[in-house]
PyMOL Python script that loads the backbone (N, CA, C, O; Angstrom):
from pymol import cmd

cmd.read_pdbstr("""\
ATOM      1  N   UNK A   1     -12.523  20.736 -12.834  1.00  0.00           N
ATOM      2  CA  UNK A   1     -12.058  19.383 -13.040  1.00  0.00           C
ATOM      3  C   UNK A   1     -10.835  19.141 -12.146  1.00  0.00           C
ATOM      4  O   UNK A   1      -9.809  19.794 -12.335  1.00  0.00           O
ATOM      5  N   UNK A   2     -10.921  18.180 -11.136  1.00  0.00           N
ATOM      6  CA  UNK A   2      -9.395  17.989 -10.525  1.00  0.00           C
ATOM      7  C   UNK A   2      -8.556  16.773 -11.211  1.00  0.00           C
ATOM      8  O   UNK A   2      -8.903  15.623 -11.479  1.00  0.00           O
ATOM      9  N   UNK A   3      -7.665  17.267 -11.344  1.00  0.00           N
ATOM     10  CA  UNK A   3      -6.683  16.380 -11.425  1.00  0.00           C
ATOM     11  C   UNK A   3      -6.397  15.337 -10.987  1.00  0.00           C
ATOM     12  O   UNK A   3      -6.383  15.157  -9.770  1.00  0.00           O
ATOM     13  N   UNK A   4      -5.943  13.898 -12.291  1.00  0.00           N
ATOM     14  CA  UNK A   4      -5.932  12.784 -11.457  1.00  0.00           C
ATOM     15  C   UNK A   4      -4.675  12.982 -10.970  1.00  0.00           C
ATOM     16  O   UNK A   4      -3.927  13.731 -11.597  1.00  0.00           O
ATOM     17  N   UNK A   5      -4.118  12.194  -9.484  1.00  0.00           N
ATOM     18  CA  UNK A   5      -2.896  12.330  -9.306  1.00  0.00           C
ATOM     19  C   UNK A   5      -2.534  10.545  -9.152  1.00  0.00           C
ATOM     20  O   UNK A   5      -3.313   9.596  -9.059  1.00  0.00           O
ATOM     21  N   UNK A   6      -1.455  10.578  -9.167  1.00  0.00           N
ATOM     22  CA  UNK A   6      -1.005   9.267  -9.504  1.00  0.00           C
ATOM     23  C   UNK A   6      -1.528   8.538  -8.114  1.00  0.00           C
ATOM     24  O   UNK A   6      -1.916   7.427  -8.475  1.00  0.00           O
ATOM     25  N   UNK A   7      -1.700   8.660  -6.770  1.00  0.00           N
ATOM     26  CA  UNK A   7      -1.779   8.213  -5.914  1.00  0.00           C
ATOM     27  C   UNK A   7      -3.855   7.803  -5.823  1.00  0.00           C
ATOM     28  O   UNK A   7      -4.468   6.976  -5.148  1.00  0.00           O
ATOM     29  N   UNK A   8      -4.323   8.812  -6.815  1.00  0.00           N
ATOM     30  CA  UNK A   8      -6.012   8.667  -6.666  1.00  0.00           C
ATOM     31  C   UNK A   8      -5.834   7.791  -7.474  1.00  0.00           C
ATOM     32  O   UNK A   8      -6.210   6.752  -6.931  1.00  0.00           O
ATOM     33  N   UNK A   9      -5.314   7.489  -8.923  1.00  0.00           N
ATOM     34  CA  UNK A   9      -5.353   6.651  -9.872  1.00  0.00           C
ATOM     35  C   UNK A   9      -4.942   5.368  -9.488  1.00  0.00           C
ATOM     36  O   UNK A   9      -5.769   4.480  -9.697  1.00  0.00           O
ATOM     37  N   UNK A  10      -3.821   5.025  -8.953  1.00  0.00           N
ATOM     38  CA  UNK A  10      -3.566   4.126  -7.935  1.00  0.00           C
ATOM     39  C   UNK A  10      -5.056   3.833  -7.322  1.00  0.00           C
ATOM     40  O   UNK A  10      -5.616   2.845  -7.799  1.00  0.00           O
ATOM     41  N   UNK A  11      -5.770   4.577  -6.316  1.00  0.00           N
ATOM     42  CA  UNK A  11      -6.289   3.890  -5.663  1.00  0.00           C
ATOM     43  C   UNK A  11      -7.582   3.798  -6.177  1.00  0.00           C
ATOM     44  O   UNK A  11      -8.087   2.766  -5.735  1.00  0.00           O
ATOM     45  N   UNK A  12      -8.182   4.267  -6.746  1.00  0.00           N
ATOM     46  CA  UNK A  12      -9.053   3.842  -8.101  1.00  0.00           C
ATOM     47  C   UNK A  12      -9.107   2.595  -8.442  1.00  0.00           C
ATOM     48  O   UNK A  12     -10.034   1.834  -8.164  1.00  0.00           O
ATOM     49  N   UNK A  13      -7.576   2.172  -9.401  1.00  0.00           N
ATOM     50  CA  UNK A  13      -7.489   0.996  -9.479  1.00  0.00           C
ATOM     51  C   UNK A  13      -7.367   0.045  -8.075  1.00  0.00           C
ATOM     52  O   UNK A  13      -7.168  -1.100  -8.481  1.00  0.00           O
ATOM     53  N   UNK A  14      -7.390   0.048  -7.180  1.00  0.00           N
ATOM     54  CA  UNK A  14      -7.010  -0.862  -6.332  1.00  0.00           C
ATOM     55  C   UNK A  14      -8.879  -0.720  -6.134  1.00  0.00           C
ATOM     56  O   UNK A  14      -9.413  -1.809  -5.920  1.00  0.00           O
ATOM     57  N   UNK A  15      -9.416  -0.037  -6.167  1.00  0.00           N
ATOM     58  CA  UNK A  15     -11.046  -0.527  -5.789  1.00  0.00           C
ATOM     59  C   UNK A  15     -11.289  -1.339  -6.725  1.00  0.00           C
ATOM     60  O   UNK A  15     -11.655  -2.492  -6.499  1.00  0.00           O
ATOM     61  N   UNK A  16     -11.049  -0.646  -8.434  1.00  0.00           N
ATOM     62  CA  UNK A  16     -11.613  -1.634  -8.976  1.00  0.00           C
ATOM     63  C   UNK A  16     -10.476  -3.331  -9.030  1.00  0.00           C
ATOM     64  O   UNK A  16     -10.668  -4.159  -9.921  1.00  0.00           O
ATOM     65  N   UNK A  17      -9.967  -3.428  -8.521  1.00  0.00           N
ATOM     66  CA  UNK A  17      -9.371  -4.832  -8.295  1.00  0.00           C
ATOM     67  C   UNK A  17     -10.210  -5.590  -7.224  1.00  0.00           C
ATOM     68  O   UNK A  17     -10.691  -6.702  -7.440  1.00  0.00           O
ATOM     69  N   UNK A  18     -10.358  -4.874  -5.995  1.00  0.00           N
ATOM     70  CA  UNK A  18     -11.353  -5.275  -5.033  1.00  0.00           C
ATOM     71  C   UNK A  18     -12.470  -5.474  -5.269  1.00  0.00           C
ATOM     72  O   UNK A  18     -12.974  -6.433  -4.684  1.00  0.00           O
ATOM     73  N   UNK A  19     -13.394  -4.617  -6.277  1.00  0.00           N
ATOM     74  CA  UNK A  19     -14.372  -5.190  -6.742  1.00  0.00           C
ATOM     75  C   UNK A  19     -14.669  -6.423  -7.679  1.00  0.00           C
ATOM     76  O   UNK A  19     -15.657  -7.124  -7.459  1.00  0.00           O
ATOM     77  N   UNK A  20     -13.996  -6.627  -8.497  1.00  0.00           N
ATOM     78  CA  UNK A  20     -13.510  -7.597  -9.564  1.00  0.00           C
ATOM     79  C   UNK A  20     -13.541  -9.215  -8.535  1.00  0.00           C
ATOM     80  O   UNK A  20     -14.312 -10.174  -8.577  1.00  0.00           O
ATOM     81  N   UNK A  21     -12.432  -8.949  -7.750  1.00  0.00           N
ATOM     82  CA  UNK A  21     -12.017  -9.924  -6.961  1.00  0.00           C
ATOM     83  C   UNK A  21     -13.636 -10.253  -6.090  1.00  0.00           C
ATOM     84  O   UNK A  21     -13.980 -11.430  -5.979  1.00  0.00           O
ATOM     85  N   UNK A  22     -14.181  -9.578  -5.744  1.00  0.00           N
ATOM     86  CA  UNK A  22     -15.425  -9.601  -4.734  1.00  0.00           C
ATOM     87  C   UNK A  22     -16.500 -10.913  -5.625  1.00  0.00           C
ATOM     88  O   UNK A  22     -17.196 -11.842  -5.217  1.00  0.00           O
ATOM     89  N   UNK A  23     -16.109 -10.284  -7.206  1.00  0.00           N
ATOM     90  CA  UNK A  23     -17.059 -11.776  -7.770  1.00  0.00           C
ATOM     91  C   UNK A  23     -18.818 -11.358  -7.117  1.00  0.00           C
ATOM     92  O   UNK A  23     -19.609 -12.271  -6.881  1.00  0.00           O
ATOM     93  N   UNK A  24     -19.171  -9.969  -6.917  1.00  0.00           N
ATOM     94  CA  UNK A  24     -20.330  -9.790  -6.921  1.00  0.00           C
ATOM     95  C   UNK A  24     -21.009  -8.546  -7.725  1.00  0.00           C
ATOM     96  O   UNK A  24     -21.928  -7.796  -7.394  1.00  0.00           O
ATOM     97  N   UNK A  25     -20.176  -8.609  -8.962  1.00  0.00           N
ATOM     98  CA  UNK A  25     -20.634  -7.428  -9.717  1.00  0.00           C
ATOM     99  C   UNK A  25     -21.154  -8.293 -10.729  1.00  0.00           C
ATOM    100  O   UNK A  25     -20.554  -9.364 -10.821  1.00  0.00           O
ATOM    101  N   UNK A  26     -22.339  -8.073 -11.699  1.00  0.00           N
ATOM    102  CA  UNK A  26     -22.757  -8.512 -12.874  1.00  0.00           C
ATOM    103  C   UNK A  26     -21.864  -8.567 -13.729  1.00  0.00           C
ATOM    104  O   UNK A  26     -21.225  -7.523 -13.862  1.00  0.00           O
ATOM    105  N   UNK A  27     -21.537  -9.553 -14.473  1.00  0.00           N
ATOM    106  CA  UNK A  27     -20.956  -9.435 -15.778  1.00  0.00           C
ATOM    107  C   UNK A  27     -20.493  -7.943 -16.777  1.00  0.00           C
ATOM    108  O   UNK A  27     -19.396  -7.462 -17.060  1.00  0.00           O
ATOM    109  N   UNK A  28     -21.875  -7.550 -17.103  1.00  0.00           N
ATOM    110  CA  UNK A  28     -22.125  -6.063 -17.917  1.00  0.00           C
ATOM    111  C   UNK A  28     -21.318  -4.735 -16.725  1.00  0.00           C
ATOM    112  O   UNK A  28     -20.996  -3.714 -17.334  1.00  0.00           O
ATOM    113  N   UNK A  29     -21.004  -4.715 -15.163  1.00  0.00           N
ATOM    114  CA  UNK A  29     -20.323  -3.957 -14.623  1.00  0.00           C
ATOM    115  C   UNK A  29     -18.987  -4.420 -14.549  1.00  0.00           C
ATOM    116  O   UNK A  29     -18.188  -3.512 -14.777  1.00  0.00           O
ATOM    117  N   UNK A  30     -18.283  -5.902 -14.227  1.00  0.00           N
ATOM    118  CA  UNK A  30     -17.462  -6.264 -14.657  1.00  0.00           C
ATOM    119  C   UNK A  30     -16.543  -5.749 -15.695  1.00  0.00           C
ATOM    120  O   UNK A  30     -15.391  -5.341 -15.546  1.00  0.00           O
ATOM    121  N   UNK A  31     -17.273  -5.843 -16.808  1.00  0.00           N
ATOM    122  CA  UNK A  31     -16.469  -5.445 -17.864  1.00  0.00           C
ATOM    123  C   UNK A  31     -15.927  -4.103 -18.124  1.00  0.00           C
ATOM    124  O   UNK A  31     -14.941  -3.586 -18.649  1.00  0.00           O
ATOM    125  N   UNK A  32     -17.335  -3.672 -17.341  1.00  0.00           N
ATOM    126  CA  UNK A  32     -17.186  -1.715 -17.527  1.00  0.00           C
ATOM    127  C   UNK A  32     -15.638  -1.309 -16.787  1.00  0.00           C
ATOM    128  O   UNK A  32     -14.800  -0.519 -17.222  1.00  0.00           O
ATOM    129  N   UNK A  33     -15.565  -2.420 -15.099  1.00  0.00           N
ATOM    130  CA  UNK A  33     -14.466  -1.803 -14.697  1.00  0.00           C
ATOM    131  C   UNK A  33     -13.287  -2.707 -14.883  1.00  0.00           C
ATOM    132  O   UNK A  33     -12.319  -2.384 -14.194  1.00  0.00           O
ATOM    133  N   UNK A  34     -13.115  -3.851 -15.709  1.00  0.00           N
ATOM    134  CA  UNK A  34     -12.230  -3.848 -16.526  1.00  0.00           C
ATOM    135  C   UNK A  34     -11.485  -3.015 -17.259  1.00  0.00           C
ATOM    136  O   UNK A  34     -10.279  -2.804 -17.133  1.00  0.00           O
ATOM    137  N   UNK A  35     -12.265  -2.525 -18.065  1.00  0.00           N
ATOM    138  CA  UNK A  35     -11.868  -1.829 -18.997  1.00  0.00           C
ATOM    139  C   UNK A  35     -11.383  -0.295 -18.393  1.00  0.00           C
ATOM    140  O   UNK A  35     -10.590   0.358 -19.070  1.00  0.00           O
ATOM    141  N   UNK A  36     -11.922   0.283 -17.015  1.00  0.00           N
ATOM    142  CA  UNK A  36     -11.947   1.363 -16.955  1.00  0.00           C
ATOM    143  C   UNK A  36      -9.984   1.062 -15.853  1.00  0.00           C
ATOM    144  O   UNK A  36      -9.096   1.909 -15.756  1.00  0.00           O
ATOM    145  N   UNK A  37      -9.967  -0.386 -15.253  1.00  0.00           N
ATOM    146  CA  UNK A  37      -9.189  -0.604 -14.773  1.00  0.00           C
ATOM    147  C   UNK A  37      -7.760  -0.760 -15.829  1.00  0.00           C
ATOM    148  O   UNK A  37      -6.650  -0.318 -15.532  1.00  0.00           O
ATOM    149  N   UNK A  38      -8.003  -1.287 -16.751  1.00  0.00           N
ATOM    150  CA  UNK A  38      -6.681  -1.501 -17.805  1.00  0.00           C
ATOM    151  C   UNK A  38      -6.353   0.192 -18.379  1.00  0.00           C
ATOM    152  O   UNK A  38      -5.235   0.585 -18.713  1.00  0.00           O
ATOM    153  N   UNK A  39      -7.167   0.732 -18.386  1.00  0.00           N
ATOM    154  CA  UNK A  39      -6.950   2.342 -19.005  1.00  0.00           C
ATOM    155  C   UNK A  39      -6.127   2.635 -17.772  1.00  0.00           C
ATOM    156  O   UNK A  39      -4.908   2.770 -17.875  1.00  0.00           O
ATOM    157  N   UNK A  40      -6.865   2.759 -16.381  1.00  0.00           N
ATOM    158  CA  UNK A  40      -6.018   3.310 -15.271  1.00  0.00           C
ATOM    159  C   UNK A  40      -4.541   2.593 -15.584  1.00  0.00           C
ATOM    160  O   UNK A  40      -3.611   3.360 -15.834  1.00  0.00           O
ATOM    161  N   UNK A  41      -4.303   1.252 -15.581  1.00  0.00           N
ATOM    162  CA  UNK A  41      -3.159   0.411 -15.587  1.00  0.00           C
ATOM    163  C   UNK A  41      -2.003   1.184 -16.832  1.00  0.00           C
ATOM    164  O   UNK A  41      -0.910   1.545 -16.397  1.00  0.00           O
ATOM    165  N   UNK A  42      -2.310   1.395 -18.317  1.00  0.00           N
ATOM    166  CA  UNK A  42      -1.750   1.734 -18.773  1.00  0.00           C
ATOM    167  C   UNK A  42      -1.127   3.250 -18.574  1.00  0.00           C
ATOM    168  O   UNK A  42       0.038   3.633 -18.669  1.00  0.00           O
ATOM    169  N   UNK A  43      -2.043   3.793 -18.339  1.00  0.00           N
ATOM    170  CA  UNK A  43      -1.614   5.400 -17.923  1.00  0.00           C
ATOM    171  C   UNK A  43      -1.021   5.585 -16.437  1.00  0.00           C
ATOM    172  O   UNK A  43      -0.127   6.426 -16.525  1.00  0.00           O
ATOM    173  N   UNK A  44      -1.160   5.127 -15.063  1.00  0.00           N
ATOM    174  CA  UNK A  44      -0.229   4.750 -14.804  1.00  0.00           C
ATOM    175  C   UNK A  44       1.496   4.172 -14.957  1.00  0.00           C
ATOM    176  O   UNK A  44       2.428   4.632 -14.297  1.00  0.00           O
ATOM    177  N   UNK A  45       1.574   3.397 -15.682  1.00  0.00           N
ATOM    178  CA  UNK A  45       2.525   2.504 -15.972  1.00  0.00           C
ATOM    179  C   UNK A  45       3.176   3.748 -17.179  1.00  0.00           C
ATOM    180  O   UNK A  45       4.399   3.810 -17.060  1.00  0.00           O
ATOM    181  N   UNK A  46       2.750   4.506 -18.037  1.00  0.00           N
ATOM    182  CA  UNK A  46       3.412   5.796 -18.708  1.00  0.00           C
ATOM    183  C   UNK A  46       3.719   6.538 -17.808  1.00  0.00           C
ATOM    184  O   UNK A  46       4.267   7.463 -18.408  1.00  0.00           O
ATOM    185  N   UNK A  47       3.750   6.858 -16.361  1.00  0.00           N
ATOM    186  CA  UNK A  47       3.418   7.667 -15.323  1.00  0.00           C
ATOM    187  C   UNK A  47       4.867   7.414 -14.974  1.00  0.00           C
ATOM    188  O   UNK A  47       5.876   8.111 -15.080  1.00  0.00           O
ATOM    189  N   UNK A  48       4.616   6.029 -14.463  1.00  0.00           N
ATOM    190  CA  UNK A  48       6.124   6.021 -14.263  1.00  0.00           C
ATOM    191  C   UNK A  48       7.169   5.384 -15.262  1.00  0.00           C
ATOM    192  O   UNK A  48       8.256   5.070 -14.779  1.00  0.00           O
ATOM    193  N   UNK A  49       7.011   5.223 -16.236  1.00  0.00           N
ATOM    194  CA  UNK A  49       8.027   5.227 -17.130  1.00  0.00           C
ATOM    195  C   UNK A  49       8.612   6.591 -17.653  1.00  0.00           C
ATOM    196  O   UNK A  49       9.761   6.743 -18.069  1.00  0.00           O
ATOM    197  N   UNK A  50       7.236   7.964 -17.528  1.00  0.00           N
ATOM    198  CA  UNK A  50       8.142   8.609 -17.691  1.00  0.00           C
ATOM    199  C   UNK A  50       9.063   9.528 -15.794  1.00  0.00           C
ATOM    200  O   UNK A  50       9.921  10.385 -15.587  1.00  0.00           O
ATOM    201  N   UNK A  51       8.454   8.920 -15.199  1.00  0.00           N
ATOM    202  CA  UNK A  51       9.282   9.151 -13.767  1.00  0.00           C
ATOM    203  C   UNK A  51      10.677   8.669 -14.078  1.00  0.00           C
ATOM    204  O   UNK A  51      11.650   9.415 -13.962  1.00  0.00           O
ATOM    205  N   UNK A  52      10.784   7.148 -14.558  1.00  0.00           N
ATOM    206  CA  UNK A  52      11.623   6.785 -14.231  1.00  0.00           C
ATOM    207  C   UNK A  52      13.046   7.265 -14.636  1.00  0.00           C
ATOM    208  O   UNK A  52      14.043   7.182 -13.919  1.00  0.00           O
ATOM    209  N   UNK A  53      12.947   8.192 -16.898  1.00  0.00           N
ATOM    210  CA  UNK A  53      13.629   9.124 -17.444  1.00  0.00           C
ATOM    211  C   UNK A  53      13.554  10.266 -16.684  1.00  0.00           C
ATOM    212  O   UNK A  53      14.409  11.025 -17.141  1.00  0.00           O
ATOM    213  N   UNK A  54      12.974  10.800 -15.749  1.00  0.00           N
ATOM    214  CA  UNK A  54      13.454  11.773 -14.941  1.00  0.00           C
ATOM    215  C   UNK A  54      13.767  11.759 -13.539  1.00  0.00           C
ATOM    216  O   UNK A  54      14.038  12.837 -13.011  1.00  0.00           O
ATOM    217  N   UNK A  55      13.774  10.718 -12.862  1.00  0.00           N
ATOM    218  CA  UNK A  55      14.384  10.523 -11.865  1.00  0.00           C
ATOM    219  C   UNK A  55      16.249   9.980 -12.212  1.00  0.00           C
ATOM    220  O   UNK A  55      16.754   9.145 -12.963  1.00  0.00           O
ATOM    221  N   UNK A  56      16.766  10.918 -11.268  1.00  0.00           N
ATOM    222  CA  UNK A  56      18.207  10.725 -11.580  1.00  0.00           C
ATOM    223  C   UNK A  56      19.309  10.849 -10.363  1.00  0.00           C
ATOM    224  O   UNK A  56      19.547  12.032 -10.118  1.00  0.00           O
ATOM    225  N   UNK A  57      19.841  10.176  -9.766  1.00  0.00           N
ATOM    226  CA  UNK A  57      20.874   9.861  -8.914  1.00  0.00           C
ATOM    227  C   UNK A  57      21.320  10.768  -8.881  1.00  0.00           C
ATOM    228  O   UNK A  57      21.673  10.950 -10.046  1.00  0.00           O
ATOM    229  N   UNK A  58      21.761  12.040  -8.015  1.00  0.00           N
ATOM    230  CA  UNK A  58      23.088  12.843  -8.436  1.00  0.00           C
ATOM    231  C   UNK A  58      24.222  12.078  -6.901  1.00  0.00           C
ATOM    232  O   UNK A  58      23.959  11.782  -5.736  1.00  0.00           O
ATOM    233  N   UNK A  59      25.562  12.019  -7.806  1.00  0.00           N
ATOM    234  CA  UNK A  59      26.489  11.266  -7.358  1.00  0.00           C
ATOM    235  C   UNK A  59      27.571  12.082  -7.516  1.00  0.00           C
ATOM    236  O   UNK A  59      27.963  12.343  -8.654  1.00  0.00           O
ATOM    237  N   UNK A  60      28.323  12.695  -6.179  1.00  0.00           N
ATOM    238  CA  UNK A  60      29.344  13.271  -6.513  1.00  0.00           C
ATOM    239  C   UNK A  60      30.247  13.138  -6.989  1.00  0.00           C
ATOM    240  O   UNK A  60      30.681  12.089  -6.511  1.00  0.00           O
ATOM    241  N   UNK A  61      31.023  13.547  -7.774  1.00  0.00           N
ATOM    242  CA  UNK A  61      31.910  12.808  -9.006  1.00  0.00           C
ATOM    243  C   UNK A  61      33.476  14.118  -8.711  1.00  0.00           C
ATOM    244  O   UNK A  61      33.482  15.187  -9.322  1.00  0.00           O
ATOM    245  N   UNK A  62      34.511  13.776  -7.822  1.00  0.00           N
ATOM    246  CA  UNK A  62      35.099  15.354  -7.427  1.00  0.00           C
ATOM    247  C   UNK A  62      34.334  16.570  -7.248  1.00  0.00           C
ATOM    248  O   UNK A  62      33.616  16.628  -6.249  1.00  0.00           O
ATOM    249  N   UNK A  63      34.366  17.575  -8.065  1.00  0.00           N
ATOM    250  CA  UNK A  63      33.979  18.842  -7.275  1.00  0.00           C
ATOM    251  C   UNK A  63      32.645  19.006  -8.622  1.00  0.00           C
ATOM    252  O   UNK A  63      32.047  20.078  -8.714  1.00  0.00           O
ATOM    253  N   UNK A  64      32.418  18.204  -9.276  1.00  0.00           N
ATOM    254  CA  UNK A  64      31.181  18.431 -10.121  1.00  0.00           C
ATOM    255  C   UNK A  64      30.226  16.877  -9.954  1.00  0.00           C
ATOM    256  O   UNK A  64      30.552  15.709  -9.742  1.00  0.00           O
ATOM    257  N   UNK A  65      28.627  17.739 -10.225  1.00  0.00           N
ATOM    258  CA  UNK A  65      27.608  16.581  -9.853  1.00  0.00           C
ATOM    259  C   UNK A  65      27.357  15.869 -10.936  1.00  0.00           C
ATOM    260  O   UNK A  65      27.105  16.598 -11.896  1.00  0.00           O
ATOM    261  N   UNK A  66      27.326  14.838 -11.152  1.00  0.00           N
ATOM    262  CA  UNK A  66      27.306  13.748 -12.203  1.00  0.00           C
ATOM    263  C   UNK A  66      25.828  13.542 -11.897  1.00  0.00           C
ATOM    264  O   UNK A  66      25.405  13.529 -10.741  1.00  0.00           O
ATOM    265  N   UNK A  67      24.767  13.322 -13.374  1.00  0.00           N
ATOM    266  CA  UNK A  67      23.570  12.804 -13.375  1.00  0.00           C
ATOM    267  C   UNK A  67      24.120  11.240 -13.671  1.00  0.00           C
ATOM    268  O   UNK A  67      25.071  10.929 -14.388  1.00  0.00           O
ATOM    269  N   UNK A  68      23.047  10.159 -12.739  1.00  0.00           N
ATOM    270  CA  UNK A  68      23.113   8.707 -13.264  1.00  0.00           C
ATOM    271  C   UNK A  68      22.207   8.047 -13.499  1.00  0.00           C
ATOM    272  O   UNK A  68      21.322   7.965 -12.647  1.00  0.00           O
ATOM    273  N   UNK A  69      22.154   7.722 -14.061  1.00  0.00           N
ATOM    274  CA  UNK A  69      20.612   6.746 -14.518  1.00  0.00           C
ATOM    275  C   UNK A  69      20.166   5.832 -13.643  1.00  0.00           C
ATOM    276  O   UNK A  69      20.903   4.930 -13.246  1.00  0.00           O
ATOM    277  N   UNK A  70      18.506   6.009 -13.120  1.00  0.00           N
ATOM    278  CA  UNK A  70      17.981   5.956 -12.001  1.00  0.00           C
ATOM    279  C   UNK A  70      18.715   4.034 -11.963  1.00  0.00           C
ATOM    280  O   UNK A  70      18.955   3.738 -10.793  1.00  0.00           O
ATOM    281  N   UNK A  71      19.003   3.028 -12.811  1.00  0.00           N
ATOM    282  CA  UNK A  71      19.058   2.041 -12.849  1.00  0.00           C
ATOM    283  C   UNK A  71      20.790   1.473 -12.223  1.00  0.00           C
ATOM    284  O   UNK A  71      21.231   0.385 -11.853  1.00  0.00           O
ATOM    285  N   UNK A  72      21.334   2.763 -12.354  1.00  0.00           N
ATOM    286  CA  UNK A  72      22.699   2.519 -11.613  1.00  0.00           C
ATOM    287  C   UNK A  72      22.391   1.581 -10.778  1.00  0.00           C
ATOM    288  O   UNK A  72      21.272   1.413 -10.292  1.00  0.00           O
ATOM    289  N   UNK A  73      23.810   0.625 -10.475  1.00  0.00           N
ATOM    290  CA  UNK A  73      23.622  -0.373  -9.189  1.00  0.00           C
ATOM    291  C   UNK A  73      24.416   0.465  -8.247  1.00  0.00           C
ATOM    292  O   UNK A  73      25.599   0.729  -8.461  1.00  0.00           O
ATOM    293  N   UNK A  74      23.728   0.898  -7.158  1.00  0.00           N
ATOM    294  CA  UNK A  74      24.520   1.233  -5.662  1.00  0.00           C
ATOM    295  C   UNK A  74      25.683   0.544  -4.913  1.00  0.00           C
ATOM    296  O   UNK A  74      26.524   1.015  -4.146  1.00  0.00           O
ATOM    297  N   UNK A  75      25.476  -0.729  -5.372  1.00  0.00           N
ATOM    298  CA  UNK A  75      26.546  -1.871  -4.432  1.00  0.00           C
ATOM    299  C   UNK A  75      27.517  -1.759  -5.050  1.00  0.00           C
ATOM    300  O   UNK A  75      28.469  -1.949  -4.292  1.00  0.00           O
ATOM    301  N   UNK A  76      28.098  -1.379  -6.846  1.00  0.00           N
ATOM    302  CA  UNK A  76      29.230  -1.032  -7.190  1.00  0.00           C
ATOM    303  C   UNK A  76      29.944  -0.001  -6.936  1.00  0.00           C
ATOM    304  O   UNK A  76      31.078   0.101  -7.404  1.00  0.00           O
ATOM    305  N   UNK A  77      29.408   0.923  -6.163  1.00  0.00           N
ATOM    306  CA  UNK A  77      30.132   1.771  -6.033  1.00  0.00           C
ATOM    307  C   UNK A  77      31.518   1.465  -5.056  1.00  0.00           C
ATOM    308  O   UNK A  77      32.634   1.847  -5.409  1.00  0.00           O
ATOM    309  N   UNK A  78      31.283   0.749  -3.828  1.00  0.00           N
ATOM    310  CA  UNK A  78      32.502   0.667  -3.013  1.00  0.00           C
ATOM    311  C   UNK A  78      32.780   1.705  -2.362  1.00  0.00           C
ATOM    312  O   UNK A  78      33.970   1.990  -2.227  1.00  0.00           O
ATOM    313  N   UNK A  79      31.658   2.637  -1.724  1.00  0.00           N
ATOM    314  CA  UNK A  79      31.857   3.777  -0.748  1.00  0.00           C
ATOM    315  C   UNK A  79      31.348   3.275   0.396  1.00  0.00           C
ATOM    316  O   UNK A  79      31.348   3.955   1.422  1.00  0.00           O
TER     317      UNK A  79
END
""", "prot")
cmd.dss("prot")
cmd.show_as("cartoon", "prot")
cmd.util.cbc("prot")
cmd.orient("prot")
């Protein structure tokens, strides 16, 4: 079994958007990749929510590294 990786899942969903959009799938396949597209969408979107609790700024702070929360604003700093 390989592994989905966020970048196949990504592009998974981006076919099934292209197909959707194409407006030449039956109804009854439609729905199939609806549905198979909102599953990709949500698990994704946990993907990077939990990226986003582990992605972390390190910002030198004197002679020790300070973790910052990926949401810090950069422009306050004034360096």
């Amino acid at each position: 079994m390989t592994k989905k990786t966020f970048e196949t899942q990504l592009a998974r969903l981006e076919e099934i958007v292209a197909a959707l959009e194409a407006e030449q799938t039956d109804l009854d396949a439609s729905v199939k990749l609806f549905e198979e597209g909102l599953t990709l969408s949500r698990e994704l979107s946990k993907k990077l929510e939990d990226i986003k609790f582990k992605v972390s700024a390190l910002k030198r702070k004197g002679e020790e590294l300070a973790l910052e929360p990926f949401e810090a604003k950069e422009a306050d700093d004034g360096e």
